[in-house]
C-alpha positions as CSV (number, residue, x, y, z in Angstrom):
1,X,74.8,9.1,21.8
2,X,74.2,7.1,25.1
3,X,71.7,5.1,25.9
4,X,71.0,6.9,29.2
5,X,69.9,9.6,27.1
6,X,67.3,8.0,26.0
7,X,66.3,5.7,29.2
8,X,63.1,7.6,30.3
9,X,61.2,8.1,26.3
10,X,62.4,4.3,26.0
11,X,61.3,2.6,29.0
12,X,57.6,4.2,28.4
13,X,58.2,2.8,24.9
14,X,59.2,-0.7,25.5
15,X,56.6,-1.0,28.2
16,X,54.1,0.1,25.3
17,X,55.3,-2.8,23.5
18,X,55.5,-5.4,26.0
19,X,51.6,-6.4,25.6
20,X,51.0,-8.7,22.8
21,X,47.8,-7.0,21.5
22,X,49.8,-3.1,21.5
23,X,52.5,-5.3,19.1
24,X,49.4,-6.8,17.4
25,X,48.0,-3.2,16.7
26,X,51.2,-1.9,15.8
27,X,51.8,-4.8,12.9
28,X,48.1,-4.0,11.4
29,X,48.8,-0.3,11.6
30,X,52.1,-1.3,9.4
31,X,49.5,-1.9,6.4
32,X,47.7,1.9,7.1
33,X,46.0,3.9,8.7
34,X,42.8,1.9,10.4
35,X,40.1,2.8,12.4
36,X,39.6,2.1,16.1
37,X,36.6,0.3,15.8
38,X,39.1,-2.1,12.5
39,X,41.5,-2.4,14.9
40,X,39.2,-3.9,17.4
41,X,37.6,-6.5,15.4
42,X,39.9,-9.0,15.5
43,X,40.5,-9.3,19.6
44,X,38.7,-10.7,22.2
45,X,38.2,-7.8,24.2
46,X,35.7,-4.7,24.7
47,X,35.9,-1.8,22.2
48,X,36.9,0.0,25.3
49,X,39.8,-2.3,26.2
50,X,41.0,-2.0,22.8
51,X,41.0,2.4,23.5
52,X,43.1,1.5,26.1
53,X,45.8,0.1,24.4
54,X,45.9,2.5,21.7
55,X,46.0,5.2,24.7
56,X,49.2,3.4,26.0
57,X,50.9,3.2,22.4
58,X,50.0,6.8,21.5
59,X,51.4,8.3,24.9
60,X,54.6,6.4,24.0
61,X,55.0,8.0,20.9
62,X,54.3,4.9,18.8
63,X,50.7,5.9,17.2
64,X,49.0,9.1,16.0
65,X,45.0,9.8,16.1
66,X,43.3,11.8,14.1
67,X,39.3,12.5,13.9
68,X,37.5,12.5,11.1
69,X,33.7,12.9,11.6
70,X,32.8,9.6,13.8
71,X,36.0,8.0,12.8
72,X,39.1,8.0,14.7
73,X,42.0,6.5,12.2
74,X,45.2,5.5,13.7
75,X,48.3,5.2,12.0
76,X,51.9,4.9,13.3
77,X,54.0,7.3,14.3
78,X,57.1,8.0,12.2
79,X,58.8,9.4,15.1
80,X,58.3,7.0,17.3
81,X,59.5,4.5,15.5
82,X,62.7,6.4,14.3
83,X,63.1,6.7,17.8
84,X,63.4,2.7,18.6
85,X,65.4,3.1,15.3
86,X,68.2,5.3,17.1
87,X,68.1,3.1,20.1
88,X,69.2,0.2,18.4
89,X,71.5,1.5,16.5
90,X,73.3,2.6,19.4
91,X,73.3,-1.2,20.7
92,X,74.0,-2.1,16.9
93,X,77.4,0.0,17.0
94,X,78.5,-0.8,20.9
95,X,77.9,-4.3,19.8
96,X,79.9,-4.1,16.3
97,X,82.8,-2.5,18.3
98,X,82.8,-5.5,21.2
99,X,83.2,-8.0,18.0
100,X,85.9,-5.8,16.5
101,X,88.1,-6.1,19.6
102,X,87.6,-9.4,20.2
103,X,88.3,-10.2,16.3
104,X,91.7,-8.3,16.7
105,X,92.5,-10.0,20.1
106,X,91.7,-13.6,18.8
107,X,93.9,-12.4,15.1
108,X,96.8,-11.5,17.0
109,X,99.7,-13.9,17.7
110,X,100.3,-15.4,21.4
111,X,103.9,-15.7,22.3
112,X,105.1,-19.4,23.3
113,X,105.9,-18.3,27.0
114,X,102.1,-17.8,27.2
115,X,101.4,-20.7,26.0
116,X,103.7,-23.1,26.5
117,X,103.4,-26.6,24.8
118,X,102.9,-29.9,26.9
């Protein structure tokens, strides 16, 4: 798997994430589901501001809304989230393989002609 692959679902995703209250949202949500109105209490900004931002991180994929009566509970999104998950991972391994071949190039013996002594 490539990262282009995933390129467009990601950048929506990572711009989702790059506001400080969306990540702020996100960690309460990591403790259950919450209501809009919960989720609003604890920032300095309108109720309305606050739907914004849960607007952004459910078009990314990252929350899910439900109705119940005059509630609206959010909760994350497993698939969004597995979906970061893959992402990395493909950095994770890309990464694991650059250190691999720069372990076996500093393990393997130099001959003296390349490095000569003074």
């Amino acid at each position: 798997m490539k990262l282009a692959e995933h390129a467009p679902d990601m950048d929506v995703v990572f711009a989702a994430l790059a506001h400080p209250a969306r990540r702020a949202i996100l960690d309460r949500l990591s403790e259950g589901e919450v209501s809009v109105m919960e989720l609003a209490e604890p920032f300095d900004m309108s109720q309305p501001a606050v739907s914004h931002h849960i607007g952004v991180l459910e078009k990314a994929g990252l929350i899910r809304r439900r109705i119940d009566g005059t509630r609206r509970p959010c909760r994350l999104s497993p698939d969004g989230v597995a979906a970061i998950d893959e992402w990395l991972a493909v950095l994770k391994t890309a990464l694991s393989a650059n250190y691999d071949r720069l372990d076996t190039l500093l393990a393997a013996p130099t001959s003296t002609a390349e490095n000569p002594t003074p």
